[in-house]
C-alpha positions in Angstrom: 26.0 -7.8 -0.1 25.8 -10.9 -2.0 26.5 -9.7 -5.6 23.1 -11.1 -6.8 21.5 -8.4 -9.1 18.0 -9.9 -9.3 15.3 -10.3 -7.0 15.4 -13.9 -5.5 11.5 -13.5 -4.3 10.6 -12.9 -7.7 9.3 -15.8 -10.0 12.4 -16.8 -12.6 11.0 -16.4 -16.5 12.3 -19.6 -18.6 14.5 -18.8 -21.4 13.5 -19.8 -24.9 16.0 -22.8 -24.6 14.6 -24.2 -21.4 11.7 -26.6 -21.4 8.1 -25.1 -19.7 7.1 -26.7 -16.4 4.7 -29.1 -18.2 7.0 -30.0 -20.8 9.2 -31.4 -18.0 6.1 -33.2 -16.4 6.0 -35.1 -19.7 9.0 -35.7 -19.8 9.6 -37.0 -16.1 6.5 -39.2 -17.0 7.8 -40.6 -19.8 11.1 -41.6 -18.3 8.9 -42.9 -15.4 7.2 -45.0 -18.1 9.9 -46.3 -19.5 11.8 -47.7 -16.0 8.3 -49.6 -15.2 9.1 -51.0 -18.3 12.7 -52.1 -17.8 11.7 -53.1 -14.0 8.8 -55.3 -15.5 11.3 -56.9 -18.3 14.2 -57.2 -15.9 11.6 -59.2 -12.8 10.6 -60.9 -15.8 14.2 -62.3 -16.9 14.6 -63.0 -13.2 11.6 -65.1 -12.6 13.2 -68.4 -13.5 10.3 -70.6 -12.5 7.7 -69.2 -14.8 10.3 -69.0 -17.7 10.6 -72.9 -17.4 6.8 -73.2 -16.9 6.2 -71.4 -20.1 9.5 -73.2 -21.7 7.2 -76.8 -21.3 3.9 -75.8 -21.5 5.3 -74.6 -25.6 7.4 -78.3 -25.3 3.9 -80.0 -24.4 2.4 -78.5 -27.2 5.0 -79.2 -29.8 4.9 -83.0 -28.6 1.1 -83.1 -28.8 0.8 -81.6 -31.9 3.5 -83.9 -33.3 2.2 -86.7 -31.5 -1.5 -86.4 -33.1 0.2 -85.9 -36.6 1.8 -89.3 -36.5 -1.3 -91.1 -35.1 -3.5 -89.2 -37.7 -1.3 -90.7 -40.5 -0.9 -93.7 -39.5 -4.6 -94.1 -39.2 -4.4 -93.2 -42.7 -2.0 -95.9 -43.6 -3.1 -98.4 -41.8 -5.6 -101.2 -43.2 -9.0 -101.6 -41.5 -8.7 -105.2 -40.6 -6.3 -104.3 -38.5 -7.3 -101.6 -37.0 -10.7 -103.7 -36.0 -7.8 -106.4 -34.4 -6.0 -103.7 -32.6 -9.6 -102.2 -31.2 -10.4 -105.7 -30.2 -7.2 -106.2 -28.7 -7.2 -103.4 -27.0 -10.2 -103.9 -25.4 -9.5 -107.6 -24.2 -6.8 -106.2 -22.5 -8.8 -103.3 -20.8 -11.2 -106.1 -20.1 -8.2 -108.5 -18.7 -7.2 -105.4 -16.7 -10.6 -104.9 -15.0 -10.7 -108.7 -14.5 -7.9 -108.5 -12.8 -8.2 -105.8 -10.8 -12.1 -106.8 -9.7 -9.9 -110.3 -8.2 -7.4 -109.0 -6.6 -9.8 -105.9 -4.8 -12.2 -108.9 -4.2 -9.0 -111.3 -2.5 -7.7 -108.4 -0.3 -11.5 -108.0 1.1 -12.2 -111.4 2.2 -8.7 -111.1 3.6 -8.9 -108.5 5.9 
């Protein structure tokens, strides 16, 4: 004899202390929930290569932005006539570049 006093076929009644069989399905799914989490954040922390592509893409965009605030204001400050000069300028020297450029493709043609 074992010393066992209750039937081990029979089904075992919870006590009011002990959580219901669905109550620990909830349970196990909420802890199950919560370590997808911590896996997702820790793989995140981890993945070095898209923290430092994220890290330049919000760089690039804090440039730019600062970037286009000083060209906007100093188009503001700066006198027409010379902004007209430095357009012309600007484009005598993409001209001179294209000049250039048409030459020298022209020169390595005939020499070939």
């Amino acid at each position: 004899m074992t010393g066992r006093t209750r039937d081990e076929s029979a089904p075992r009644q919870p006590t009011a202390d002990e959580p219901s069989p669905e109550e620990l399905r909830a349970r196990i799914e909420h802890t199950r929930d919560q370590l997808g989490r911590t896996v997702e954040a820790l793989a995140a922390k981890a993945d070095v290569k898209a923290q430092a592509t994220e890290k330049a893409a919000l760089v690039t965009g804090q440039i730019r932005g600062r970037v286009e605030h000083v060209a906007h204001l100093a188009a503001e400050k700066t006198p027409d006539p010379v902004l007209d000069k430095a357009g012309r300028a600007a484009l005598l020297t993409v001209g001179a570049a294209l000049i250039v450029f048409l030459l020298v493709r022209g020169n390595r043609r005939r020499h070939r």
